[in-house]
C-alpha positions in Angstrom: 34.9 -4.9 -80.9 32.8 -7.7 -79.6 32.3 -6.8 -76.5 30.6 -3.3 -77.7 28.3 -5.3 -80.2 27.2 -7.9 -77.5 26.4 -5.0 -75.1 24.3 -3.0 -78.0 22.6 -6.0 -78.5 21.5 -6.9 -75.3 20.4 -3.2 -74.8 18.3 -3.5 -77.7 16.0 -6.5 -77.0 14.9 -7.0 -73.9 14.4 -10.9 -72.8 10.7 -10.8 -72.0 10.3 -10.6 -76.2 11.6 -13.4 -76.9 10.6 -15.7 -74.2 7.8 -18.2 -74.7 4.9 -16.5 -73.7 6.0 -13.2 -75.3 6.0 -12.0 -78.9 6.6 -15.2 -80.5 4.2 -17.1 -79.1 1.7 -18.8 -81.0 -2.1 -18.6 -81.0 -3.0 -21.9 -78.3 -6.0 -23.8 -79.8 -6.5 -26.0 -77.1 -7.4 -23.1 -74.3 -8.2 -20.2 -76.7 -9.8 -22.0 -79.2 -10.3 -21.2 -83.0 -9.7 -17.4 -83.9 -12.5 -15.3 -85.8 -12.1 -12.8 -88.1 -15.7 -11.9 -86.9 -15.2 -10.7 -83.2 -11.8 -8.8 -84.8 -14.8 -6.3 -87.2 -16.9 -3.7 -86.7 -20.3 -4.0 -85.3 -22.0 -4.6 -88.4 -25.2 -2.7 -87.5 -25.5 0.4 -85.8 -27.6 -1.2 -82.8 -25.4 -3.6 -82.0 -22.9 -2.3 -79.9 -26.0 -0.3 -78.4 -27.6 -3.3 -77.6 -24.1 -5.5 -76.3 -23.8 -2.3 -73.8 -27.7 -2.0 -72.3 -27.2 -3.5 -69.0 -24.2 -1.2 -68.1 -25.9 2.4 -69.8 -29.2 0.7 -67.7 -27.3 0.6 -64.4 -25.2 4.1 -65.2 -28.9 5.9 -65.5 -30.2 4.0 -62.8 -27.2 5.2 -60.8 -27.6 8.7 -61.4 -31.2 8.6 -60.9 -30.7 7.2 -57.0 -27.9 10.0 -56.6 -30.9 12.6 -57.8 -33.1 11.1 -55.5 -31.3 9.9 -52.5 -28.1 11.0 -52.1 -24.6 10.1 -52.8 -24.8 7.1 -50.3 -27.8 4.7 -52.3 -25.8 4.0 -55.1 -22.3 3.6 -53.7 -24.2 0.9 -51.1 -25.3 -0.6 -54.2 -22.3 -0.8 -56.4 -20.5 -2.7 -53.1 -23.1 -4.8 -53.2 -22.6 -5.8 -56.8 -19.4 -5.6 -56.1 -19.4 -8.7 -53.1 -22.0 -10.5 -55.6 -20.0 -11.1 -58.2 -16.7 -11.9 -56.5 -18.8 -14.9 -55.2 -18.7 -17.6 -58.5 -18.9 -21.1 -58.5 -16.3 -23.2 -59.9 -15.7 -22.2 -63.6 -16.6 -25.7 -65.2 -20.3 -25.3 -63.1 -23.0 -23.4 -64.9 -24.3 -20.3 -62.4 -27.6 -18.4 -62.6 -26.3 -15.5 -61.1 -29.9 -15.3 -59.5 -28.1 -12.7 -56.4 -27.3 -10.5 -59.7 -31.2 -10.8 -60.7 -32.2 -9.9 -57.4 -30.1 -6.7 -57.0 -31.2 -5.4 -60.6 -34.8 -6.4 -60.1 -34.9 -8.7 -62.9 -35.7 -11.5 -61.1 -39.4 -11.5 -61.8 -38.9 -10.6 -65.2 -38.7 -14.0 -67.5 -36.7 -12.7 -71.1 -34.9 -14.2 -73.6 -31.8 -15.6 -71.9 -34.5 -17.2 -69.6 -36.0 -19.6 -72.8 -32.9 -19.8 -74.9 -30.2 -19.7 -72.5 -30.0 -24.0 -71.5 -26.9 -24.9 -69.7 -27.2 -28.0 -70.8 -26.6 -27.1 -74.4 -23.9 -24.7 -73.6 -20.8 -24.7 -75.5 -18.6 -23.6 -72.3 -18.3 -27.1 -70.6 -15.0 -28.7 -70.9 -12.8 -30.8 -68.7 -12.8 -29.4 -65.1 -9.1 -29.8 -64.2 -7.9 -27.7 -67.3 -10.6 -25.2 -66.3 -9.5 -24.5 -63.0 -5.8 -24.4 -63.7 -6.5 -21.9 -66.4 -8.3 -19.8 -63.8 -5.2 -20.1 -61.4 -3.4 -19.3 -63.6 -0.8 -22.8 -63.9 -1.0 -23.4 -67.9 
């Protein structure tokens, strides 16, 4: 019976699988670059996912430290203020300081590490502006 088979099979696998971007797509260099077996591993030292994680466990503490001291209304003010802070960006090929992010947090009197060794000019994220912003829009 043909029609019985043709029915199972279309019952079976659903269309979205085996369209392009589905299952069987490949691994695009071009936008995605080249994969690493690295970032797929294990942190290899015990401080390391401690240390990729400080600013959010800083703000979480900080947080429930405000709520101790001030009530419920201090840190939801300042979680819509991070909020509208970073929904503001610049275009996605421009290098941003995020210096309204410093301000919030307090940091921006502090000078650290990403401060000396964090040049924009030397930054591996530049690339060619239209690809950039259709990628962010979503058209390739």
């Amino acid at each position: 019976n043909s029609r019985g088979t043709a029915s199972l099979l279309k019952d079976s696998i659903s269309f979205t699988d085996v369209s392009a971007s589905g299952l069987f797509e490949g691994h695009d260099l071009l936008h995605r670059g080249f994969t690493s077996v690295k970032n797929e591993l294990l942190p290899s030292h015990p401080l390391e996912l401690t240390e990729k994680n400080f600013q959010l466990n800083q703000d979480k503490t900080n947080f429930a430290t405000l709520r101790n001291i001030q009530g419920i209304h201090a840190p939801l003010k300042l979680q819509m203020e991070f909020r509208a802070v970073k929904q503001v960006q610049r275009l996605p090929f421009l290098h941003s300081s995020n210096i309204a992010m410093d301000i919030l947090r307090g940091n921006d009197e502090c000078i650290g590490f990403e401060d000396i060794l964090n040049d924009p000019s030397q930054s591996e994220v530049m690339g060619e502006p239209h690809m950039m912003m259709e990628h962010k829009l979503g058209l390739l």
